[in-house]
C-alpha positions as CSV (number, residue, x, y, z in Angstrom):
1,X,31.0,4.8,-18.6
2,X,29.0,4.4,-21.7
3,X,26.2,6.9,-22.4
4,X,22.8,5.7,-22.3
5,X,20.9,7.6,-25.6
6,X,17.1,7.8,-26.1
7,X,17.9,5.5,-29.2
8,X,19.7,3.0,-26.8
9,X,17.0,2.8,-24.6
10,X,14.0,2.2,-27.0
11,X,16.2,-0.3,-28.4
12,X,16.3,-2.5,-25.1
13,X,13.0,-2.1,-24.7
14,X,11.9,-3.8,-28.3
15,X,14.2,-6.3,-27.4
16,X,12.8,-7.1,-24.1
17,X,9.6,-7.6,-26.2
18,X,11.1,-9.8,-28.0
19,X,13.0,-11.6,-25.3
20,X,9.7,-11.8,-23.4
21,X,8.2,-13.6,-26.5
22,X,10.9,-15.9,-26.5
23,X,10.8,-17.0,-22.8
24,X,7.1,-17.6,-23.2
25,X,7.6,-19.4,-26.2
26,X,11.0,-21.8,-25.1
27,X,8.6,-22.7,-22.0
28,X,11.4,-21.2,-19.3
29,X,11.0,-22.5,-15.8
30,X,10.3,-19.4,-13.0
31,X,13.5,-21.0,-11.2
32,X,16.1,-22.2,-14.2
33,X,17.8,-25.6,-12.8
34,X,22.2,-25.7,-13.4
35,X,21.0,-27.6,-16.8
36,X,18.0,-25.3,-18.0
37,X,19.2,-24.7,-21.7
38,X,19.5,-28.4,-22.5
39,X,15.9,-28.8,-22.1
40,X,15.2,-25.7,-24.6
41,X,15.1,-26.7,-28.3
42,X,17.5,-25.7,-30.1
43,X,15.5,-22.9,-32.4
44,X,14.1,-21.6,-29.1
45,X,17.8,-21.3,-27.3
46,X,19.0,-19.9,-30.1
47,X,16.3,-16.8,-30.1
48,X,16.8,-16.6,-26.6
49,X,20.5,-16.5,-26.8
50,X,20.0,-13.6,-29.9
51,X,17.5,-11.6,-27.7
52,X,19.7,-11.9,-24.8
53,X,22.9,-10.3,-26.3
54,X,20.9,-7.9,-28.5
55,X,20.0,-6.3,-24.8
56,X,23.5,-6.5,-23.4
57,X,25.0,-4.6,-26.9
58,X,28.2,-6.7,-26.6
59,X,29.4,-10.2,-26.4
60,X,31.8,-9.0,-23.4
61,X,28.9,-8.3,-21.0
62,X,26.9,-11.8,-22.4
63,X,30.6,-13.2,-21.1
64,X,30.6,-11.4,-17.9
65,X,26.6,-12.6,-16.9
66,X,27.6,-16.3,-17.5
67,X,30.8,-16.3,-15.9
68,X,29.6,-14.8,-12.9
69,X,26.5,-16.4,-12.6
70,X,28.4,-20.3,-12.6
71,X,31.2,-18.9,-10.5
72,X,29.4,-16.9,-7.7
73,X,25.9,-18.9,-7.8
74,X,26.7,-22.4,-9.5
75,X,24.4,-22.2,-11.7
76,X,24.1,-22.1,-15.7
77,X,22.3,-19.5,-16.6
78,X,20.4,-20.4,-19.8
79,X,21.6,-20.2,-23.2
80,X,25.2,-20.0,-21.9
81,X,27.9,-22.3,-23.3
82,X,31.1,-23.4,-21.8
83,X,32.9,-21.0,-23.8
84,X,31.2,-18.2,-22.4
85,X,31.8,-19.3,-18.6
86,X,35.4,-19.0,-19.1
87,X,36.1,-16.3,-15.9
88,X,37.9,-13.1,-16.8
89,X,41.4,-13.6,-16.5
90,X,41.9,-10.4,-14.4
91,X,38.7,-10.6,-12.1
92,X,39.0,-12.4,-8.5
93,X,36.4,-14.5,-8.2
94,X,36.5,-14.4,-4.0
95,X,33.7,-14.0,-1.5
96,X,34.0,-10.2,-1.5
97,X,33.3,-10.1,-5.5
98,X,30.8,-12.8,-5.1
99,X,29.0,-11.0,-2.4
100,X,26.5,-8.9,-4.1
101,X,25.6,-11.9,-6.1
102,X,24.5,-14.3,-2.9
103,X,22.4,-10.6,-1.5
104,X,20.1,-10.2,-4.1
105,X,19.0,-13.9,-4.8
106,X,18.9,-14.0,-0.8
107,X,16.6,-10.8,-1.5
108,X,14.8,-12.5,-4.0
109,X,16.2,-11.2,-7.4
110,X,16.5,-14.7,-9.3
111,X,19.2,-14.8,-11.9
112,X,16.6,-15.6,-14.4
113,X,15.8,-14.5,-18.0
114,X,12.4,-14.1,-17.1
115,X,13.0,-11.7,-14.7
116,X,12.9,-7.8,-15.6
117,X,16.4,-6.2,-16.0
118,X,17.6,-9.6,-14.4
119,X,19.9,-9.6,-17.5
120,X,21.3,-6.1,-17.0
121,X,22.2,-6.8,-13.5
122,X,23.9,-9.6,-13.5
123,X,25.3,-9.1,-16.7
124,X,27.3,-6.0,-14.7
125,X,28.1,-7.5,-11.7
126,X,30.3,-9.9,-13.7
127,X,32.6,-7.2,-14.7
128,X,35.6,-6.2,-13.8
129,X,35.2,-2.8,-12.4
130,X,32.9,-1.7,-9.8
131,X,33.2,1.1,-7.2
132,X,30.9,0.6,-3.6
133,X,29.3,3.7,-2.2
134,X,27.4,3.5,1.5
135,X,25.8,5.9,3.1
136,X,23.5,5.7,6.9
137,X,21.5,7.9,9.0
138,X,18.2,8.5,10.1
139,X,15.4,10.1,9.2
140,X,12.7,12.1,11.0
141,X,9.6,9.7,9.0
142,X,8.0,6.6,10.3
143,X,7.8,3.5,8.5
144,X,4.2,4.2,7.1
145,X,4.6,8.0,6.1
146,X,7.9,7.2,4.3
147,X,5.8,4.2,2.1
148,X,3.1,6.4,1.2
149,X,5.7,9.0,-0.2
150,X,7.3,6.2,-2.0
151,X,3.9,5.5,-3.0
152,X,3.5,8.5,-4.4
153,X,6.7,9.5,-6.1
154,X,6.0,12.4,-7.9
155,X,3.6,14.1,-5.2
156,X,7.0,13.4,-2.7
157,X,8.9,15.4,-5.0
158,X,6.1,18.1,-5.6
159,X,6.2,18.8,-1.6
160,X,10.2,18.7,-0.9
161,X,10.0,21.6,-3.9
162,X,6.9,23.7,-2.1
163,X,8.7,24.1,1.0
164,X,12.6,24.3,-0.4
165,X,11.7,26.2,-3.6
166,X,13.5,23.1,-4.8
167,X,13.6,21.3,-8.4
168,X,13.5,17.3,-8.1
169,X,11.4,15.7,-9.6
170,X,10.2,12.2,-10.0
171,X,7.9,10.5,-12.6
172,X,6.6,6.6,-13.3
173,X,7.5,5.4,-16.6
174,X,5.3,2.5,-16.3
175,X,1.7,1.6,-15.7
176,X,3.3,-0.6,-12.9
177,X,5.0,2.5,-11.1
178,X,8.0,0.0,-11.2
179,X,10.3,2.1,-13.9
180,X,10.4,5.7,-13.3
181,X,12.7,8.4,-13.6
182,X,14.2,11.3,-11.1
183,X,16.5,13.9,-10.9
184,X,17.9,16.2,-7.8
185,X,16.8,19.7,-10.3
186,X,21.1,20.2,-9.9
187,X,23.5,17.8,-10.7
188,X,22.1,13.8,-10.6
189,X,19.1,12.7,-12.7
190,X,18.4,8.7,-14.0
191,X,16.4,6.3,-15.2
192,X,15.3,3.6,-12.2
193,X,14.1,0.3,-11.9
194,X,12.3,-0.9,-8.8
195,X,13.3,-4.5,-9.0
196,X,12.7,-5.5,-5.7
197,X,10.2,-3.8,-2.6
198,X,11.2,-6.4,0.2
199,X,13.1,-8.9,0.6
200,X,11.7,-12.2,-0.3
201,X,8.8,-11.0,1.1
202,X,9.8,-9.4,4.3
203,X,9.7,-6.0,5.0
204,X,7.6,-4.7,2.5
205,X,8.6,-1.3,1.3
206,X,11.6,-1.4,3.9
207,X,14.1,-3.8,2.1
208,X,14.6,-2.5,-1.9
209,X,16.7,-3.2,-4.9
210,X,16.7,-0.6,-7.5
211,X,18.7,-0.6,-10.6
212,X,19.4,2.4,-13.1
213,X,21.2,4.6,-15.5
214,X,22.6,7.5,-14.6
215,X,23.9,11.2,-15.2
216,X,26.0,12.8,-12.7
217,X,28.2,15.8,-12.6
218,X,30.7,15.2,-9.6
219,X,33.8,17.5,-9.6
220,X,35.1,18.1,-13.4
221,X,33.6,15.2,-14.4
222,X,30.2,14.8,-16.3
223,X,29.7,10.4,-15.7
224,X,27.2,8.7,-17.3
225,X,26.4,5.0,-16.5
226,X,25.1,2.7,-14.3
227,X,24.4,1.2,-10.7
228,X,22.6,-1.6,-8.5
229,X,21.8,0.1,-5.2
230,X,20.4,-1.3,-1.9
231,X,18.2,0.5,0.6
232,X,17.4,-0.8,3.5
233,X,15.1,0.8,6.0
234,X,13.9,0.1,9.9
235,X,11.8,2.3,12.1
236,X,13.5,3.1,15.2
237,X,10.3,4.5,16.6
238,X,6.8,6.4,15.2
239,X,8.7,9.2,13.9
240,X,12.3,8.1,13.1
241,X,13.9,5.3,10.9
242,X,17.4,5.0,10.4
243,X,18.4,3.8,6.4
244,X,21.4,2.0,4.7
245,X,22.0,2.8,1.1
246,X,24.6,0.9,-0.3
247,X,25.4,1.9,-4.2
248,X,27.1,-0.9,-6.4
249,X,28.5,1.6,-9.3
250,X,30.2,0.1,-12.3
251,X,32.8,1.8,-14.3
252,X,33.5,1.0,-18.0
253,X,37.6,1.3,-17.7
254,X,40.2,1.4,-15.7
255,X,40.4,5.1,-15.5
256,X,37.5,5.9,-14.5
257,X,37.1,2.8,-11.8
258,X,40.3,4.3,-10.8
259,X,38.7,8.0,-10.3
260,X,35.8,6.5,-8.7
261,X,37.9,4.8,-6.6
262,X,39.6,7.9,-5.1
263,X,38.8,8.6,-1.6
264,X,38.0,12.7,-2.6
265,X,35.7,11.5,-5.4
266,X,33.8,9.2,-2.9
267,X,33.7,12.0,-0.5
268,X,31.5,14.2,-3.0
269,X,29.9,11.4,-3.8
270,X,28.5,11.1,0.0
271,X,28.1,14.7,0.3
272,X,25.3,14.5,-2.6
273,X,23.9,12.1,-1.1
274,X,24.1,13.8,2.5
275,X,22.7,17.2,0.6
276,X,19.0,15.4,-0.8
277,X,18.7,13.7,2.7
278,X,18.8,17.3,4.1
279,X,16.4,18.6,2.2
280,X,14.5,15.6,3.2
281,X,15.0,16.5,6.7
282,X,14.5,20.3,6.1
283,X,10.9,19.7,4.3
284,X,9.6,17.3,7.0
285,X,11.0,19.3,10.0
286,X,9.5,22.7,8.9
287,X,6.4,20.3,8.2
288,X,6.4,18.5,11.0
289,X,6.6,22.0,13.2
290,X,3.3,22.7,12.1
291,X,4.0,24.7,8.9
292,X,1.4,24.0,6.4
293,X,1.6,27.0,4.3
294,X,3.8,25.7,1.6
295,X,1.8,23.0,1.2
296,X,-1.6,25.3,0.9
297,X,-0.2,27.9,-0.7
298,X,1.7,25.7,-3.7
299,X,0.3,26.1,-7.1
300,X,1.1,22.6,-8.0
301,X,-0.4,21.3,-5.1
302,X,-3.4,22.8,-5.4
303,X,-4.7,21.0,-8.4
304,X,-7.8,18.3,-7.4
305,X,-5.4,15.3,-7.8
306,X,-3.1,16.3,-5.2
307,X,-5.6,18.2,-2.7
308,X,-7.1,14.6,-2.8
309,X,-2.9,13.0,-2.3
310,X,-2.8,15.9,0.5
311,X,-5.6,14.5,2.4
312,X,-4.3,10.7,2.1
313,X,-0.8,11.9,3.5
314,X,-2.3,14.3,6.5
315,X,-4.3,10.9,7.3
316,X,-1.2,9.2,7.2
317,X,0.5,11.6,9.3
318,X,-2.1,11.6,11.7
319,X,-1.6,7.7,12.6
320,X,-3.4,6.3,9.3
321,X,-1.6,3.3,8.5
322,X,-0.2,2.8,5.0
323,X,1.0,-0.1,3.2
324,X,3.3,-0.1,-0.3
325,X,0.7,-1.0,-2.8
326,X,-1.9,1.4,-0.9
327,X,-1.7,3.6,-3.3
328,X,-2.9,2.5,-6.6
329,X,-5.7,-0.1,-4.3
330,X,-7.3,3.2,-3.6
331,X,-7.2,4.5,-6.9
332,X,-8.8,1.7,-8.5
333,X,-11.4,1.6,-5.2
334,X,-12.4,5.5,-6.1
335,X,-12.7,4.9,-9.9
336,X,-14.5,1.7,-9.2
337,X,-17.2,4.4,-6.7
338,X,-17.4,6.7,-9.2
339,X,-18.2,5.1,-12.3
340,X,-21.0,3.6,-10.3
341,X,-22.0,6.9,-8.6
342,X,-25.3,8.9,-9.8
343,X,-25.2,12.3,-10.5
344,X,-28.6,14.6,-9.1
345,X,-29.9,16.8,-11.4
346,X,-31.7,20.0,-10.0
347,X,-33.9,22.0,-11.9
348,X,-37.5,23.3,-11.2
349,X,-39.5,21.2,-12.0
350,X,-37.4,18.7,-9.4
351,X,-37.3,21.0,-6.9
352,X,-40.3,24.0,-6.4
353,X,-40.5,24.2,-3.1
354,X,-37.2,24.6,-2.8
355,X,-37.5,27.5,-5.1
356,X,-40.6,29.0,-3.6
357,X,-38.6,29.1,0.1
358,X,-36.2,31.2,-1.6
359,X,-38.9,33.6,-3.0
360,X,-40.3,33.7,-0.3
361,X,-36.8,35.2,1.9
């Protein structure tokens, strides 16, 4: 898989400035019809077509995101020419490769340039290789607990490490809390992209898209690449839902989709999985038995910002309801109370008889 380097990435992101500048400026509809580049003038297509490849590095992904996109979803996606529709001789273009195509628009992920990482995604799902990873179970969290600990990524991670003596840890990347980054403290860390919370508006918090590039040491192999991934939640009852994560993973060659492929390397692959959804399981439980003295006695924990994301979350636990989004509506609600709060300034002259009680003890 190819490596994803700190140059690499600050390179996509100036040119999703300037691919952003160019959508605003070409006029691109929200929903591109089949025969959306003919109504972009020419100079316009032209910079989007630029700004577009400059993100993909390589004309062979540009080729793979409009061949895709008009085989699997009938549709030109703009600034693609005939030329680059032309399907990869080796890829079959059946309802099982076109599958994950017709989920995420179903989800609500248009195949649009306007879109964030909307390029990236598609643009891999028209490659050759790709390896699927699923995984289910339950979990011992209700549907409002588990979205105020998505809420609050890097608080979740901050409590699984106070009662495991763990090392994950999770941080937003963005003002939006949309891009962040993880990693397990062992052997899996990323960069992520929340792309989607729901699907098409259902199930808010319970139906997500996230897409990402990744480091993972599995066996003798240290990989490096990337993945769309699916998780899909439903509360079975106040203090159980059962999850689906299915993992789209997309090898750069035939050696490596042919590793990935192996049933031994797709059982490790499971078992890391299986390993943080213990210690999911192992934090709540001892949690959830009444064991709060992690939690107190925590260094990290005990700074003002998360005494006050402690409170929130025991209110939660307690039958509080929480929405996705809950989160940074209170922030903004307790900034809003203090800037407008006014402080009370004691001294003796404000208060002597308050003074001459205590003399007088």
């Amino acid at each position: 898989m190819a490596c994803s380097t700190a140059i690499g990435l600050v390179k996509r992101c100036l040119c999703a400035l300037a691919l952003l500048q160019v959508v605003c400026f070409a006029g691109a509809p929200a929903e591109p019809a089949k025969d959306a580049s003919i109504h972009m003038a020419p100079i316009a297509e032209a910079r989007l077509r630029a700004a577009i490849k400059a993100r993909l590095d390589n004309d062979d992904d540009y080729r793979s995101l409009c061949s895709g996109v008009k085989i699997c979803l009938d549709m030109d996606y703009p600034t693609c020419k005939a030329e680059d529709q032309v399907p990869w001789p080796k890829v079959k273009y059946d309802a099982e490769f076109c599958a994950p195509y017709i989920e995420i628009t179903k989800r609500g992920f248009k195949a649009d340039p306007g879109v964030p990482m909307s390029i990236e995604v598609y643009a891999r799902l028209g490659r050759q290789y790709r390896v699927i990873y699923e995984n289910k179970g339950t979990l011992p969290l209700g549907a409002d607990v588990i979205s105020y600990l998505f809420d609050n990524m890097p608080f979740t991670a901050q409590l699984i490490n106070a009662y495991l003596d763990s090392h994950y840890e999770l941080r937003y990347t963005s003002s939006n809390r949309r891009f962040f980054s993880g990693s397990n403290g062992r052997s899996l860390s990323g960069d992520f992209y929340w792309a989607l919370q729901d699907s098409a508006g259902y199930k808010l918090g319970m139906r997500n898209l996230f897409f990402g590039y990744g480091h993972a040491k599995i066996l003798k192999w240290s990989l490096h690449g990337t993945a769309i991934a699916y998780l899909d939640m439903d509360e079975v009852s106040r203090n159980e839902l059962k999850y689906k994560l299915t993992a789209i993973v997309f090898p750069s060659n035939s050696v490596l989709n042919s590793i990935m492929q192996m049933k031994v390397f797709k059982s490790v692959v499971d078992q890391k999985i299986d390993y943080i959804v213990d210690d999911i399981k192992k934090a709540s439980g001892s949690y959830f038995s009444g064991n709060k003295e992690p939690m107190l006695n925590s260094a990290v924990l005990k700074s003002d910002e998360n005494v006050q994301y402690i409170i929130d979350f025991e209110n939660v636990v307690n039958g509080g309801h929480w929405r996705l989004g809950d989160f940074e509506k209170l922030q903004k609600e307790r900034a809003e109370r203090d800037k407008n709060s006014v402080p009370i300034i004691m001294n003796e002259k404000s208060a002597p008889l308050f003074i001459e009680k205590k003399k007088g003890k």
